[in-house]
N, C-alpha and C positions, 0 to 999 in steps of 0.2 A: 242621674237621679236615682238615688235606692228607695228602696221599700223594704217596709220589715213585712214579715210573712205573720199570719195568724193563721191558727185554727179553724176551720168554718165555724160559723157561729149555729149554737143548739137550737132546733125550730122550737123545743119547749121553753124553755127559759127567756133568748131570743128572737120570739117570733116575726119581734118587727122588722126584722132581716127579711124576712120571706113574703110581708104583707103585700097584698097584689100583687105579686111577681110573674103568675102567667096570665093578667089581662095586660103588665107593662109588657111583656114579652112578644103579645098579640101587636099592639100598639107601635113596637119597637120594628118586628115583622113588618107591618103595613109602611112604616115611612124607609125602611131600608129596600122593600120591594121599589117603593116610587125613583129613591136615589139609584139605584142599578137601572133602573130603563131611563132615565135621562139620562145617567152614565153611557149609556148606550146609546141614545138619539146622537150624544159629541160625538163619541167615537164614529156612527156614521157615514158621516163625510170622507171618512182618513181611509175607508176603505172602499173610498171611489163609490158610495152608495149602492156596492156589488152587495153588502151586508145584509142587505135588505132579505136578499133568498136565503141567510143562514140569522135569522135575527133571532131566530129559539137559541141555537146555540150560541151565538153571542152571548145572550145573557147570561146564560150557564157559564161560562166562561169567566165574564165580568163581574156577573154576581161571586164567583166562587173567591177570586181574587179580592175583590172589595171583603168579602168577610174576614178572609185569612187575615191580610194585610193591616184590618180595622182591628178584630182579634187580637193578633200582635202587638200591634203596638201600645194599644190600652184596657186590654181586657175586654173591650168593648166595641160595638158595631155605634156609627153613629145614629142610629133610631136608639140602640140603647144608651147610649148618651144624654141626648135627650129625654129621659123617660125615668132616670137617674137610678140604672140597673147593670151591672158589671158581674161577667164571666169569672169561678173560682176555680182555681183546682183542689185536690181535696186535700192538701197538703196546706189549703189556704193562699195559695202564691197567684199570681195574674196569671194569664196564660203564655206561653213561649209561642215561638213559631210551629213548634213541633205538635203541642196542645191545641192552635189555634187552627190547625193545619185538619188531624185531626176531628174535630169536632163539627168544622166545615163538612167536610166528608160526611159524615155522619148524617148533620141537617141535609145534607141534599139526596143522602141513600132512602133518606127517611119520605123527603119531599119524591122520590121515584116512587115507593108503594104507598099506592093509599093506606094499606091494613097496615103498617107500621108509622106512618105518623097519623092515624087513630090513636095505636097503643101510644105512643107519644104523646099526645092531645091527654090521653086518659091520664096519663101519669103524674103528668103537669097540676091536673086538676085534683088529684087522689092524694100525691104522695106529698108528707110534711114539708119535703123541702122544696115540692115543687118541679122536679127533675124531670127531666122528657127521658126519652129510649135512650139519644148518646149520652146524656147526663150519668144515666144508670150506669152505662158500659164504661164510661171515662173517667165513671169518681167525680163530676165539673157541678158546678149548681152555680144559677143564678141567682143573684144578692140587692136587695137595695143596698147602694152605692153611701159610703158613711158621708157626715156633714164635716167639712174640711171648714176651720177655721183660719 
């Protein structure tokens, strides 16, 4: 399946690209948290229930995988899916592995210090396009998802 690339669309002109995009973002957050720890209750059993004394990092694990992997393959995590919000690069293209890989990294360096995913939180809410701290650094901004006919 291809895809043609666009330009990121202009938050002035554009704007409805960017309407709500960090309370879908929040949103998209909460149901992708809920999917990685039932992802993790499966997994559970497979590791003899010993998982249990490493279930923080399990998640980190799990979660990190589920995003990349989701990233990849459609731009998007499935809470962003549902929420109808997709990962850009700024070249306009979906994300590759290497971008999804990336930007993972990112959300979770971000998710380690508080005072950086503040500045993230802040930027989301400040800046025209909406863009958190990796956003900044990657060139990546989240988009409502166009209507496919």
């Amino acid at each position: 399946m291809s895809h043609r690339s666009f330009t990121l669309p202009d938050p002035e002109i554009q704007s409805e690209f960017y309407a709500d995009v960090p309370f879908k973002r929040f949103i998209a957050w909460v149901v992708d948290s809920i999917l990685v720890v039932l992802l993790c209750v499966v997994v559970l059993p497979l590791t003899a229930f010993t998982g249990i004394f490493f279930f923080s990092f399990l998640l980190l694990v799990v979660g990190f995988a589920y995003r990349v992997i989701t990233l990849a393959n459609g731009s998007a995590t499935w809470g962003m899916r549902l929420v109808s919000i997709e990962m850009r690069r700024a070249d306009g293209d979906r994300f590759d592995l290497g971008t999804a890989f990336l930007h993972t990294l990112g959300f979770h360096v971000s998710f380690a210090f508080f005072v950086v995913q503040i500045v993230s939180i802040v930027l989301m809410l400040t800046t025209n396009r909406a863009q958190g701290l990796t956003d900044h650094l990657l060139g990546t901004v989240a988009i409502n998802r166009v209507a496919r006919s």
